[in-house]
C-alpha positions as CSV (number, residue, x, y, z in Angstrom):
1,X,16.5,5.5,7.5
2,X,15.9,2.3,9.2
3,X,17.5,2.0,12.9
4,X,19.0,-0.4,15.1
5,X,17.5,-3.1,16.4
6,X,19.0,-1.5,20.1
7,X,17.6,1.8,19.2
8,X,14.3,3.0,21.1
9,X,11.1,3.5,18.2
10,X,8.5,5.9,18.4
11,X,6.2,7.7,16.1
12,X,7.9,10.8,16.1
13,X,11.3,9.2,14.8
14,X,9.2,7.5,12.0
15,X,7.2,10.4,10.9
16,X,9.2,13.4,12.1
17,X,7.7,15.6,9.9
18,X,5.1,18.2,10.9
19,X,1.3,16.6,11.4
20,X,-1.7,18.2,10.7
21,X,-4.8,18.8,13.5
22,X,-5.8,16.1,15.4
23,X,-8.6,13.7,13.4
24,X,-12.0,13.2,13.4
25,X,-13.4,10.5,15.2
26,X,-13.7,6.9,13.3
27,X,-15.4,6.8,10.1
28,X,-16.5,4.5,7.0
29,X,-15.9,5.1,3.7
30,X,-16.3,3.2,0.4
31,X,-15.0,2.0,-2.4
32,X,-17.7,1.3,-5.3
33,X,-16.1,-1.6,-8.3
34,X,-17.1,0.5,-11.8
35,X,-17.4,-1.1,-15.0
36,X,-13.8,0.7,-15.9
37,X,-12.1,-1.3,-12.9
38,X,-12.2,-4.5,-14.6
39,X,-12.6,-6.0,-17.9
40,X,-16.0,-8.0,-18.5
41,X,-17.4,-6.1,-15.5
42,X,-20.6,-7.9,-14.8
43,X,-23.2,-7.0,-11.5
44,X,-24.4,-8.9,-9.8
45,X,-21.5,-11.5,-10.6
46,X,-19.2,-10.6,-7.9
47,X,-18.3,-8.4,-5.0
48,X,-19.4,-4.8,-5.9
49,X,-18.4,-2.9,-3.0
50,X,-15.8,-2.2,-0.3
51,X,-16.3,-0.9,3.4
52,X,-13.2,0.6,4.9
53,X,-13.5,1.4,8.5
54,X,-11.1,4.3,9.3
55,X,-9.6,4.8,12.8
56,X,-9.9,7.8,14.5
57,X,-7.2,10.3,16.3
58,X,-4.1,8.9,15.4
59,X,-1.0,10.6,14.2
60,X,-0.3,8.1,11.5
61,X,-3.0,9.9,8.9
62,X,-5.1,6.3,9.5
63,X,-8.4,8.2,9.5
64,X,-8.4,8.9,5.6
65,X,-9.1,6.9,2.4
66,X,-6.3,8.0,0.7
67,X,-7.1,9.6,-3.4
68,X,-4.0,7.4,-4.3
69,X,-5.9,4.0,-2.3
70,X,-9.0,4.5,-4.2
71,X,-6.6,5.0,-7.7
72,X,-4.6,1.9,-6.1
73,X,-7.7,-0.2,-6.1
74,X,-9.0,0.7,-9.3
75,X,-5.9,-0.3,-10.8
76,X,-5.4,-3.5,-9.4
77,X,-9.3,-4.4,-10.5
78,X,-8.4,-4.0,-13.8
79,X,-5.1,-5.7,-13.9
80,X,-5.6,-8.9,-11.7
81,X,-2.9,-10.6,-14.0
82,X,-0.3,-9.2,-11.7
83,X,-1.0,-11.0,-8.4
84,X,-3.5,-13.8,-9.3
85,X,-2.4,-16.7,-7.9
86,X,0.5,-14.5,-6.2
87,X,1.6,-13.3,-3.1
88,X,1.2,-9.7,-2.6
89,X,2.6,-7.7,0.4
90,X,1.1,-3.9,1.4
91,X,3.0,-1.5,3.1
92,X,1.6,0.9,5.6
93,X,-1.7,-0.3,4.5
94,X,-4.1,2.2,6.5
95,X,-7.7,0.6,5.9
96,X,-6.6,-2.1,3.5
97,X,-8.3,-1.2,0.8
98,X,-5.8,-1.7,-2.1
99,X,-4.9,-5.6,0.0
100,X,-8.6,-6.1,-0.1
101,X,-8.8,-5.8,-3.6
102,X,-6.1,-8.3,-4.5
103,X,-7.8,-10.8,-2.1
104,X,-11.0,-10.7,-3.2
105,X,-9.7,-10.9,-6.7
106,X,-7.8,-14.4,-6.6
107,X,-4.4,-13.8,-4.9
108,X,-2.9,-16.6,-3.1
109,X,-1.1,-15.1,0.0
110,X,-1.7,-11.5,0.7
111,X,0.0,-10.2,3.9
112,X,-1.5,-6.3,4.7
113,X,1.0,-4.5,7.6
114,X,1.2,-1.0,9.1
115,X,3.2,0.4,12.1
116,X,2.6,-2.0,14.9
117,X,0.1,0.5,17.0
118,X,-2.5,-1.9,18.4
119,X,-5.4,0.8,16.6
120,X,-4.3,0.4,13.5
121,X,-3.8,-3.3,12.7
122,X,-6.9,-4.0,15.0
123,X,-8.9,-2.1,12.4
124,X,-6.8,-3.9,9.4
125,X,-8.0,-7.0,10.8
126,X,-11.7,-5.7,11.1
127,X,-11.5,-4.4,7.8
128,X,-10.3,-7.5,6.4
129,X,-13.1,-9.5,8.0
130,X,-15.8,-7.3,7.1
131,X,-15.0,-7.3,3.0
132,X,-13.2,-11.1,2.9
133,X,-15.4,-14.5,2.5
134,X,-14.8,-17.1,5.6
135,X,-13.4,-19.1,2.9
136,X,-10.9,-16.9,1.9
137,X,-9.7,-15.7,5.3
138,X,-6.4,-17.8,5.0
139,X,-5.3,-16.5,2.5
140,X,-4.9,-12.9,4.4
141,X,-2.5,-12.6,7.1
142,X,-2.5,-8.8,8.7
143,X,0.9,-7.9,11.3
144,X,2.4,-4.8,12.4
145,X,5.9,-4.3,10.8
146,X,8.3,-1.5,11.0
147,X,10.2,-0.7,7.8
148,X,13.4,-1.4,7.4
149,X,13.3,-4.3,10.1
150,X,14.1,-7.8,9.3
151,X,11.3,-9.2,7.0
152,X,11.5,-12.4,8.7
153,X,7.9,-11.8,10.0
154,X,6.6,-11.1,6.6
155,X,8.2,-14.0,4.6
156,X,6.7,-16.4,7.3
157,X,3.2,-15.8,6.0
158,X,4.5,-17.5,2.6
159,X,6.7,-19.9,3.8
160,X,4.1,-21.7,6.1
161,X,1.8,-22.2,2.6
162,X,2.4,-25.0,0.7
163,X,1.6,-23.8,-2.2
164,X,3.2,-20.0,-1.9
165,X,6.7,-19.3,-3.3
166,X,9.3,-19.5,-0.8
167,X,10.9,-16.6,-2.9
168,X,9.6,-13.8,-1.7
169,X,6.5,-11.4,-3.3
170,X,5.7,-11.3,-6.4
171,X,3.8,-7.7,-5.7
172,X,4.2,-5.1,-3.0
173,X,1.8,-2.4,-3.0
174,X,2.9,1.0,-1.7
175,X,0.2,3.6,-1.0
176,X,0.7,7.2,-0.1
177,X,3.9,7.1,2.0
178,X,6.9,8.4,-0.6
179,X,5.7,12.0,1.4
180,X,7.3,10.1,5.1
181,X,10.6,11.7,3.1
182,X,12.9,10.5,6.2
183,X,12.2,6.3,5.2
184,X,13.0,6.5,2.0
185,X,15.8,3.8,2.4
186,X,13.9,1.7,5.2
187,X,10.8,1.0,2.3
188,X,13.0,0.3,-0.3
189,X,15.2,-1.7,2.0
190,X,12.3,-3.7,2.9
191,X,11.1,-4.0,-0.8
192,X,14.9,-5.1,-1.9
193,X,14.6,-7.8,0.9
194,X,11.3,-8.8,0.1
195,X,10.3,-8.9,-3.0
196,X,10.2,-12.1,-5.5
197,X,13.5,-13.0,-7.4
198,X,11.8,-15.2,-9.9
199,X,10.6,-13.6,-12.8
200,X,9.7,-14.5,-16.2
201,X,9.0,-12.8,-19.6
202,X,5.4,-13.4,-18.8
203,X,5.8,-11.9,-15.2
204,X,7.9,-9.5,-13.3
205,X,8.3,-9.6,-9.9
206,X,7.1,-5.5,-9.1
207,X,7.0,-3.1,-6.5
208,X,3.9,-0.4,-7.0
209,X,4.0,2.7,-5.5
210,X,0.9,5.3,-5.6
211,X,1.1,8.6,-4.4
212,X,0.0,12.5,-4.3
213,X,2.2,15.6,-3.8
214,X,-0.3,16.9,-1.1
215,X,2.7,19.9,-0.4
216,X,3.6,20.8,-3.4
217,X,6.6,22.8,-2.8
218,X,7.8,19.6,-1.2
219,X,7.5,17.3,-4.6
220,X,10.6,17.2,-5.4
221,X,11.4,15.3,-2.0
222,X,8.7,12.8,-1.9
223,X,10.5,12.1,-6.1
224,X,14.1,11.7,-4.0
225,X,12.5,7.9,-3.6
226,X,12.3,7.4,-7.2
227,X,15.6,8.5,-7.8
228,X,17.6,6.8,-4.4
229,X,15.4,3.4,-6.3
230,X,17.2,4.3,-9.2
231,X,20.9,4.2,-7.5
232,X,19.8,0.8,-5.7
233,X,19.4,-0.9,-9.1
234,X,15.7,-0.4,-9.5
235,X,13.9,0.5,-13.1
236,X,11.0,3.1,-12.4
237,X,8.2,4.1,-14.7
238,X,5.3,6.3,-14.2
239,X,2.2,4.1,-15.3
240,X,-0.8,6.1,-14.0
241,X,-1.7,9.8,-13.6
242,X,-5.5,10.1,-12.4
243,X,-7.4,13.1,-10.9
244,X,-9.3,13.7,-8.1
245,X,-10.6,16.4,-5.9
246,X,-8.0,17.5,-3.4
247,X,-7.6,15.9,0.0
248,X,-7.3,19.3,1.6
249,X,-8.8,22.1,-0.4
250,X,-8.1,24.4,2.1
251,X,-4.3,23.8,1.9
252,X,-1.4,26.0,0.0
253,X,-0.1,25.3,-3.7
254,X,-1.4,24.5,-6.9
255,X,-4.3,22.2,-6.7
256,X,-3.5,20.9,-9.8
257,X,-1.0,19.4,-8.2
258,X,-2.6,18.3,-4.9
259,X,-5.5,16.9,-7.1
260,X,-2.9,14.3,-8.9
261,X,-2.6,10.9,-8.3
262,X,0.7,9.5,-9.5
263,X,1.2,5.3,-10.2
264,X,4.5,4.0,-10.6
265,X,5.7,0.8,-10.9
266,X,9.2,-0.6,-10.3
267,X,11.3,-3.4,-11.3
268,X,14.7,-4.6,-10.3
269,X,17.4,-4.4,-12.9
């Protein structure tokens, strides 16, 4: 749930649930465009590839590319019609990847954010700069951003453009957070409050949310979002189920499970 403005904020109140072992130190991973990613996929045409520097020790599980980013990008290669020329908005971003893609791929205003831990957006920034063309630095604006704050901070980014909609985001990514089981509310308070209210029969304003259920005898909680979006006047559908080799092989449940990466996408009534 999202908390005062009066109340003190620490990690442990955002991510109360248990961690894993401390992390590796920094790495790079990266993400290789495929012929499947987009339609008339030609090389040598464009950009072909995607460095993601991952940060090191930290408690917020920044030191992964994610099964569901990777999905994420692939996704949005092949479906550039829902954020070209848009505004896009990521939320707890990690390495940017997914962000990345939508900026490299025509969007006009993309704003990446993750907790405000000077680490993390330091290497979103990095990351952004290392995969994003000089000339199309301004259209990417990385902050830190707590959810469930006021968006004020966020909506700046598109108010300041002249030629970005006032309105609010026309798509906001979600990647690998429904498992943070305690902000539930605070993400879809901040995608009520943030995203677009102009659509059209040609476009919908839509909030996508990409995930795995790495403990699988806790799926049913990290689908509690999905159905708490349904109560707030949200329409959910499951648009991608994808398979990869499991994060942590060495962990309990069916890996079947922990191998799936789950796409949904969601609209408001």
């Amino acid at each position: 749930m999202s908390q005062s403005d009066d109340e003190p904020l620490c990690l442990d109140s955002i991510f109360p649930e248990p961690g894993r072992p401390p992390s590796p130190d920094p790495t790079t991973a990266v993400y290789k465009r495929t012929p499947r990613d987009q339609p008339g996929f030609n090389a040598g045409t464009s950009w072909q590839t995607i460095s993601i520097r991952l940060v090191g020790n930290h408690p917020l599980w920044g030191h992964y590319l994610w099964n569901a980013s990777r999905s994420f990008a692939s996704y949005l290669d092949a479906h550039p019609e829902l954020y070209r020329d848009r505004c896009v908005l990521e939320l707890g971003a990690g390495g940017g990847l997914p962000s990345i893609v939508t900026a490299l791929n025509g969007a006009r205003k993309v704003v990446v954010t993750d907790y405000p831990d000077a680490a993390l957006v330091d290497n979103l920034s990095f990351n952004v700069k290392q995969n994003v063309p000089e000339d199309m630095m301004q259209a990417v604006d990385v902050k830190g951003y707590i959810w469930g704050q006021t968006v004020a901070l966020l909506r700046e980014s598109i108010t300041r453009s002249d030629e970005a909609s006032s309105t609010g985001f026309d798509l906001i990514i979600m990647s690998d957070l429904v498992f943070n089981h305690s902000q539930h509310d605070a993400l879809l308070t901040t995608a009520e409050s943030t995203l677009s209210n102009v659509s059209s029969d040609e476009h919908k304003a839509t909030l996508l949310v990409f995930y795995t259920h790495h403990r699988p005898h806790l799926a049913h909680r990290d689908l509690e979002f999905f159905e708490k979006a349904r109560q707030r006047g949200w329409i959910c559908e499951e648009i991608v189920t994808e398979k990869y080799p499991p994060m942590f092989p060495e962990d309990s449940g069916e890996e079947e499970v922990r191998a799936t990466v789950h796409g949904w996408a969601l609209t408001r009534a």
